[in-house]
C-alpha positions, 0 to 999 in steps of 0.5 A: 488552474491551466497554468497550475497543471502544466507544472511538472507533477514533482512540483506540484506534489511539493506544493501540496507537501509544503501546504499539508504541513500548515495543519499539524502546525495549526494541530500543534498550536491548538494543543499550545506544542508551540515548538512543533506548531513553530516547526510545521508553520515555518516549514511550510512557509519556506518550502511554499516560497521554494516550490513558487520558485521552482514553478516559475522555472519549470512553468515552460517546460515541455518533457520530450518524453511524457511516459518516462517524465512521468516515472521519473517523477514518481521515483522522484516522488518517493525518493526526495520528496521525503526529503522535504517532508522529514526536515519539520518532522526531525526538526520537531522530534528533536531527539533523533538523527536525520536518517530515521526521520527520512526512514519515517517519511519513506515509510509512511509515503509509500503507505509501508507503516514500518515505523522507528518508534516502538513506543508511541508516547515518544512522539507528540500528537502532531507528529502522529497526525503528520505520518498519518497525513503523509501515508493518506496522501501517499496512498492518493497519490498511488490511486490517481498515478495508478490509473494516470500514469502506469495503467497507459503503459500496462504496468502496475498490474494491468499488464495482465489485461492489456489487450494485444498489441498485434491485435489491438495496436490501434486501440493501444496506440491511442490509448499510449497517445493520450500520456502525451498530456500528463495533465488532462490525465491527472486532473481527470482522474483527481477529479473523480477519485478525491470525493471518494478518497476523503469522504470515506475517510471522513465518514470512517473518521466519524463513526470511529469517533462516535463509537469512543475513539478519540479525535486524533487517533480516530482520523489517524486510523481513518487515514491508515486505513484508506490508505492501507499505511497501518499507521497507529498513534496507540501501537494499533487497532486492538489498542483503541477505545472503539472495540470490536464494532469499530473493527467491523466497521474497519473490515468493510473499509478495507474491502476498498483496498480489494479491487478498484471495481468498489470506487473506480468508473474507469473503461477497463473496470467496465469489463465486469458488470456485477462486483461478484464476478470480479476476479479479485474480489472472488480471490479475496473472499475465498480467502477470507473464509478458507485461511481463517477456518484453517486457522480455526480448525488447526487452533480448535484440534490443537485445543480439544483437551485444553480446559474451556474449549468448548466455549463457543464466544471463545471461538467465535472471537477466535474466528472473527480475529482470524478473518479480520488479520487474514483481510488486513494483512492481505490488504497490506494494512497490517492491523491485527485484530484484538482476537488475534491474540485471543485466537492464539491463547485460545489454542496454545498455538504461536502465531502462523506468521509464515501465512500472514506473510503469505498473505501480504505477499498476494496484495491486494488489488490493482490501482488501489492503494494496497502493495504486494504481488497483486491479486490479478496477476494471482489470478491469471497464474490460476486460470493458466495453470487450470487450462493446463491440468484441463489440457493434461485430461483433454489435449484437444479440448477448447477453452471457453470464456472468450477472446478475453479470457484466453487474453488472461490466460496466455499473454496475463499469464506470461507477463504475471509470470515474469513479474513473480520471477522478478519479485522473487530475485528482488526479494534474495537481492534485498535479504542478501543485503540485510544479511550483509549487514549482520541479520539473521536469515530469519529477520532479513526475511521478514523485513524484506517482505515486511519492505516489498509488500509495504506491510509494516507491522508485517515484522512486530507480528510474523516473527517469534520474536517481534522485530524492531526498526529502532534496532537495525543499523544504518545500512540495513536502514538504507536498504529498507528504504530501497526495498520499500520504494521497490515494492511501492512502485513495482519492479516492473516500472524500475525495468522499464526506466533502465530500457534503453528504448525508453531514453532514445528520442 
């Protein structure tokens, strides 16, 4: 095991690409998909013999720069690791070009779920199961890094957080310290959060079954929505045979994706004693509950003459179709659920697809598997602009909630602030860009948030007319795939790769 951790961590996530492919292969095989099961096994095979290879070379190796070693493997991660895992999946489709299989992977690795196959009987089961595969390890790998790699240099949310530096430097110097051994981190927090990774999945694979989903599709939306990938092989949620008490069942999986104080032991989690006092949690709630009753409202004024309004199971499906949307596409899953549409007809009303992007534009919450902006950083633009109005009424009043709190509200603030401006030219960079290649202003929007929130479906749902991926030129392909790889690791940690600081020895 000592000799296996000291492998550069690109490596070791080749090998565990190559191994993962052995199971659509023995899935294929027991369907008698003999080419697909061909495909994988043969695929696995030679990528376990080249990251064997690969080890031997690298198995001295000691990085000069463990902080920048580590970002550059996880860009690595997402940008050619796809690569490999794309070549069995063309290989099996056989009926697609190389570009929209590598635009599958990176969709799927990133936890995107944007998908070129509008119509899911074009693939086999085993393709199916291997997306899903692809996107549930790419949300465990952002679940270990998050906490491994990105919260020791205060990026990917826990910025907003850190403790200062001019006051703290000690205790920020040793935490930079501990990165020296990317390893022990690695191992640490693998070790502490894979029980819970797959036994969630696994029970939440059981239930889905027993309520009468079948297998493969049970275990892929168990995958996709753990890992927040929106991954369906019967075109979503709404289309499977577990009905509404599967989407309940659905909703209260989804609150992982919320905030890590629902699994995570880590110090900084420690900060909230009881999960009603987190701040992303209290965010999340609130708008689970004030978004869907607008809806409500909004669909049952727009109502009020239409025939059968009145009826309250109507309404109560209206309701819960409404709050089960608002989490999933806060969550950046992208599910919707079966009511949504009833929520719609119900009303006369089109679909608020401008709030939904709203909504996977906020995120979920940070070191989850969830995308987006992030609802910490929400919050500490929230607390900053309260303390502001306070200071409009009382100009020599004194903030309460202590040194940390004051922590979120200046320094949390500033650097929240800095993140939005960031995502907000990334998001004209990226629409630019589309727009360039032939797009509506309306459709590159869509995409563009659909790519940098990693929500997916974001673009079959949010627009008047639903977008298909299978329709985009290749250019416009490519810039997604940038766009998708941008928002899964955040601007943020690209700025800190192109400091100059950070390649000086």
């Amino acid at each position: 095991m000592q000799w296996l951790m000291k492998l550069p961590l690109f490596v070791l996530l080749m090998g565990i690409g190559a191994v993962a492919m052995y199971l659509p292969a023995i899935h294929a095989f027991a369907l008698r998909d003999m080419h697909e099961a061909r495909t994988f096994f043969y695929g696995a095979t030679l990528f376990l013999m080249l990251t064997g290879m690969l080890g031997i070379a690298t198995s001295n190796y000691q990085p000069n720069h463990a902080a920048r070693s580590q970002l550059l493997s996880l860009m690595a991660a997402f940008v050619l690791l796809p690569v490999m895992l794309a070549i069995p999946f063309n290989e099996a489709l056989r009926t697609t070009t190389f570009l929209n299989s590598y635009f599958e992977m990176v969709s799927s690795l990133t936890t995107t779920g944007a998908t070129i196959f509008d119509n899911p009987a074009r693939l086999p089961p085993s393709l199916h199961l291997w997306r899903a595969m692809v996107a549930w390890m790419g949300g465990f790998l952002m679940w270990v890094t998050a906490l491994a790699i990105l919260a020791p240099m205060n990026l990917g949310g826990f910025e907003v957080t850190a403790e200062d530096n001019a006051n703290q430097s000690g205790e920020t110097y040793t935490q930079f310290i501990r990165i020296a051994d990317p390893s022990e981190r690695l191992l640490r927090f693998t070790l502490d959060l894979l029980p819970v990774y797959v036994g969630t999945t696994a029970f939440l694979w059981v239930v889905l079954a027993l309520l009468g989903d079948d297998a493969l599709t049970a275990i892929c939306h168990a995958m996709s929505v753990i890992s927040t990938s929106g991954i369906s092989p019967v075109g979503g949620l709404e289309q499977s045979a577990s009905g509404r008490f599967g989407e309940i069942l659905v909703f209260l999986f989804l609150m992982l994706a919320v905030s890590r104080m629902t699994f995570s032991r880590d110090q900084n989690a420690r900060r909230f004693s009881q999960l009603q006092s987190d701040p992303e949690i209290r965010i999340a709630v609130v708008l689970m509950i004030t978004i869907p009753l607008f809806l409500f409202l909004r669909h049952w004024i727009g109502a009020y003459d239409v025939q059968g309004q009145q009826d309250s199971l109507a309404a109560l499906r209206a309701l819960w179709g409404g709050m089960f949307t608002v989490l999933s596409f806060l969550t950046t899953t992208g599910f919707a659920s079966a009511d949504w549409a009833t929520a719609r007809d119900w009303s006369g009303l089109g679909t608020p697809g401008l709030i939904l992007m709203g909504l996977a534009l906020l995120g979920g919450g940070v070191a989850t598997t969830a995308g987006g902006v992030k609802l910490l950083r929400v919050y500490a633009l929230y607390k900053h602009g309260q303390r502001e109005i306070e200071r409009l009424i009382h100009p020599s009043s004194v903030a309460r909630s202590g040194r940390h709190g004051r922590k979120i509200r200046r320094q949390g603030a500033y650097i929240a602030w800095i993140f939005f401006m960031l995502f907000a030219l990334s998001v004209a960079a990226i629409m630019t860009l589309l727009s360039l290649t032939g797009l509506q202003f309306e459709t590159s929007m869509v995409l563009t948030v659909a790519a940098l929130s990693t929500t997916g479906p974001l673009a079959s749902i949010a627009a008047e007319t639903p977008i298909s991926y299978a329709g985009l030129t290749d250019p416009a392909k490519i810039i997604l795939i940038g766009a998708m790889v941008l928002g899964r690791l955040e601007t943020l940690a690209i700025v800190a790769l192109l400091n100059p600081e950070f390649w000086r020895s």
